[in-house]
N, C-alpha and C positions, 0 to 999 in steps of 0.2 A: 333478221332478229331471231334471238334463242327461241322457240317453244316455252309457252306462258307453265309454270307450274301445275299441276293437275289439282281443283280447289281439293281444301280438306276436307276428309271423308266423313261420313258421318256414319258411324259403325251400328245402328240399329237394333243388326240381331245381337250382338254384342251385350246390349243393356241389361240380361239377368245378369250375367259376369262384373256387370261396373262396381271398381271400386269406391262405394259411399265416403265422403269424407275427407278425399282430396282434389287436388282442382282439374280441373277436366282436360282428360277424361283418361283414367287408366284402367284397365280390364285383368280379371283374374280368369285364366283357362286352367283348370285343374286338370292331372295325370293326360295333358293333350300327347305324350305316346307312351308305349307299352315299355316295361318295363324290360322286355327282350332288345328293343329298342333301343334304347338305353343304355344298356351294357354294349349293345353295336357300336353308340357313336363313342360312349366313352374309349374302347380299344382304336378305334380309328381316329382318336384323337392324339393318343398313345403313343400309337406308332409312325405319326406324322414323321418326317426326315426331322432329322436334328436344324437344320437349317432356316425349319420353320419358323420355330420357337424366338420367341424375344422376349429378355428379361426386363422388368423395370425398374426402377431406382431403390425400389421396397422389395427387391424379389419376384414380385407378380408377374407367370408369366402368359404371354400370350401369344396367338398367332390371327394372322389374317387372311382370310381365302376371297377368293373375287377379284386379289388387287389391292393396292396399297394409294395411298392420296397422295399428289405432290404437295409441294408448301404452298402452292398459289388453290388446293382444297378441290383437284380434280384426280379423279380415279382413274389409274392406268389399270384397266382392266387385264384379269386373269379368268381361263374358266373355270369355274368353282368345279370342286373334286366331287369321284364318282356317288361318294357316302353322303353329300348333301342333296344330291339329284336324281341320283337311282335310290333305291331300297336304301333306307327307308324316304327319300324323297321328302327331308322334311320341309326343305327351302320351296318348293311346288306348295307344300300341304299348307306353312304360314302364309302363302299368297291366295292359296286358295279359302282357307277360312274369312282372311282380311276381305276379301271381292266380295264373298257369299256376305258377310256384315255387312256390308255397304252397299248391296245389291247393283254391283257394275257389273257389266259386262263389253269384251271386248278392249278394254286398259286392265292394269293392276293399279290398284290403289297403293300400294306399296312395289312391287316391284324388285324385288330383293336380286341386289347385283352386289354386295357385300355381305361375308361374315368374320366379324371378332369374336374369336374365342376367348375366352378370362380365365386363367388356371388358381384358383383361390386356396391356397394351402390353409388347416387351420390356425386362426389367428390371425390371417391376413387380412384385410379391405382395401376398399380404394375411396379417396377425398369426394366427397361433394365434385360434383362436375356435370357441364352440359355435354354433347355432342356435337355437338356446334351446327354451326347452319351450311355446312357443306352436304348433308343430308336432309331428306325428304323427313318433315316433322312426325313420323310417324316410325315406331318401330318395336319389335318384338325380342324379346329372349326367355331361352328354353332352358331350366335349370336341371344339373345333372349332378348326381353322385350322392348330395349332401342338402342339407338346407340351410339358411339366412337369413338375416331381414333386413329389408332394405329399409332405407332412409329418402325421405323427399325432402329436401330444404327451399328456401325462397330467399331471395337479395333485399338486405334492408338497407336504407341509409345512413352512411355513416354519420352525419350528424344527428341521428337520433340520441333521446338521452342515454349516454352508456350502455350503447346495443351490445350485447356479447355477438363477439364473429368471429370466425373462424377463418383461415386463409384459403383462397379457393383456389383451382388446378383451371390455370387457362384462361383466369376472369380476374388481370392483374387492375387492381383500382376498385372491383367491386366486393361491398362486405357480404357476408352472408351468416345467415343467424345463426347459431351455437345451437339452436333445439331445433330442430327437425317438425316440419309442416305433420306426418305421418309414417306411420311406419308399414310398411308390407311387408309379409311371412312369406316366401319361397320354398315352397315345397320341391325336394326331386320329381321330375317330369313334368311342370309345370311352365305354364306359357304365361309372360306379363307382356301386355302392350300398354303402350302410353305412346297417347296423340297430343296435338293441340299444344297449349297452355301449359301443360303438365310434362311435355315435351321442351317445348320451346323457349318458355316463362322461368323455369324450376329448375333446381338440378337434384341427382341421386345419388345417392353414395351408399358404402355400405362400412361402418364402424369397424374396426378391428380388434375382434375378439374372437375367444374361441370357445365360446357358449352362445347361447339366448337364450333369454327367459320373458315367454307372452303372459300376461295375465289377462282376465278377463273385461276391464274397466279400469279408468282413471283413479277411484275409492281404491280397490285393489292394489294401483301402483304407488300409491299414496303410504298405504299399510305396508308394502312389503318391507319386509327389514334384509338385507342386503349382507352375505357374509362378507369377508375381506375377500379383494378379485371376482370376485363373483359380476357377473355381466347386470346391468339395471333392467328392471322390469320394465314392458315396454308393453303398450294395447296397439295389436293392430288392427286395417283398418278392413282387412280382408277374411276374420274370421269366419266370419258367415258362408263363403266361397270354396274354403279349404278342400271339402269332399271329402276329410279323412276323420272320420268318427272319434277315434282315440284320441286324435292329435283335438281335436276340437272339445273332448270331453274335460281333457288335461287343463285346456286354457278356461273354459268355463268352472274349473275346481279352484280351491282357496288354495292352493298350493299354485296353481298355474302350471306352466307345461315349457319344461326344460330342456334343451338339446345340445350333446357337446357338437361343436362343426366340426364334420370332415371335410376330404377334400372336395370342394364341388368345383364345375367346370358349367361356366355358361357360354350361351350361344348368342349373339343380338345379331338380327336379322335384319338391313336396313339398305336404303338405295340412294347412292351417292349424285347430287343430283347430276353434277358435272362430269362424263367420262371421254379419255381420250378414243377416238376413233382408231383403230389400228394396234390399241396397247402396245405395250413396249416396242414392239416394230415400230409404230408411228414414231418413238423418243429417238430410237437407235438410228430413224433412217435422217433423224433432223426436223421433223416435220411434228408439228404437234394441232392437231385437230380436235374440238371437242362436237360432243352430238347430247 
């Protein structure tokens, strides 16, 4: 028989970071690396081979380090590159914050044997979507270059009275509502985890615009009056977290606190739970083993 999954973790030291507000449990890490850091992964992300890169149907583009899933949702393992593992080591550094929350020792609670990078030009997003259950319910991403707010949605029934829904990416037959459970601000160098419920339950997406505009409260988004194109005012749910005095002073003012998006690049950090034994040698030689 497989190995029983490792129960869900219970992130502890994590709890000054939780994001209030939405359903459990997601975590704000503010500036988790250096901003010399930063500019590291961004160039090494850069100069990835051309071969890496894949476009998607909107443009977005993206690459994946660790290995790629086959369609039956198992990981043919690759080893993850020098810039994830040496200096700056951030795939080490996410595992090790995640343990230290959780107070394990001797497993990872997460385990990170994949990363998706997202190349988000501005104006781009991506639909509402889960990550499916080929991954361990728990996972991180390190926002770089630029900033955004994400969206958290939840699945309602379509027989509700005239539910507004949207179409969703991966989840054919399920509705999902047109207003967003919450929103979260992504600051550059910034770490969000979501476990659980919030994981597993929800999906995230990030609207396609090329502004944002936070305000401080509900009354506030209520009031604001909206030029023509202009991005809708939106409270999130993680102000409190932010770390960055300005950025936080903006959204607490009547005006609220505006940003046009550049291009940002993130990182999600996560561990597939099925992988083949041997990677691509095990496909190549015939043989397909999982561990």
């Amino acid at each position: 028989m497989p190995p029983s999954p490792p129960p869900e973790p219970t992130l502890d030291a994590l709890k000054p970071m939780k994001v209030e507000g939405l359903p459990p449990a997601a975590y704000y890490i503010p500036n988790f690396i250096t901003e010399e850091e930063e500019e590291l992964l961004l160039r090494k992300i850069a100069d990835s081979p051309q071969p890496k890169w894949r476009t998607t149907a909107t443009g977005r583009r993206l690459q994946y380090w660790g290995g790629t899933l086959t369609k039956s949702g198992v990981l043919v393992p690759e080893p993850l590159p020098e810039w994830l593992t040496a200096y700056p080591d951030i795939a080490a550094r996410v595992d090790r914050l995640l343990d230290a929350a959780a107070g394990v020792e001797g497993r990872h609670v997460l385990g990170v044997n994949q990363v998706l990078v997202n190349e988000y030009a501005p104006g781009q997003g991506i639909s509402p979507h889960e990550d499916g259950p080929a991954f361990r319910p728990l996972v991180a991403t390190l926002s770089l270059g630029s900033s955004s707010v994400l969206d958290l949605h939840h699945y309602i029934s379509p027989s509700a009275p005239s539910p507004p829904m949207i179409p969703a990416d991966g989840a054919v037959g399920r509705a999902i509502a047109a207003v967003p459970l919450g929103h979260v601000l992504l600051l550059p160098r910034s770490l969000f985890v979501l476990s659980g419920s919030a994981y597993s339950a929800h999906l995230h997406g990030i609207a396609p615009r090329s502004a944002d505009w936070v305000v401080r409260d509900e009354a506030a988004a209520a009031a604001a009056v909206e030029g023509e194109g202009e991005a809708p005012p939106v409270v999130v749910a993680n102000a409190g977290l932010l770390a960055d005095a300005p950025v936080q002073a903006a959204i607490a003012s009547d005006a609220g606190w505006r940003a046009e998006r550049g291009t940002r690049v993130s990182l999600t950090f996560r561990h597939a739970e099925k992988s083949l034994k041997g990677g691509a040698f095990a496909m190549v030689g015939g043989r397909m083993q999982r561990s």
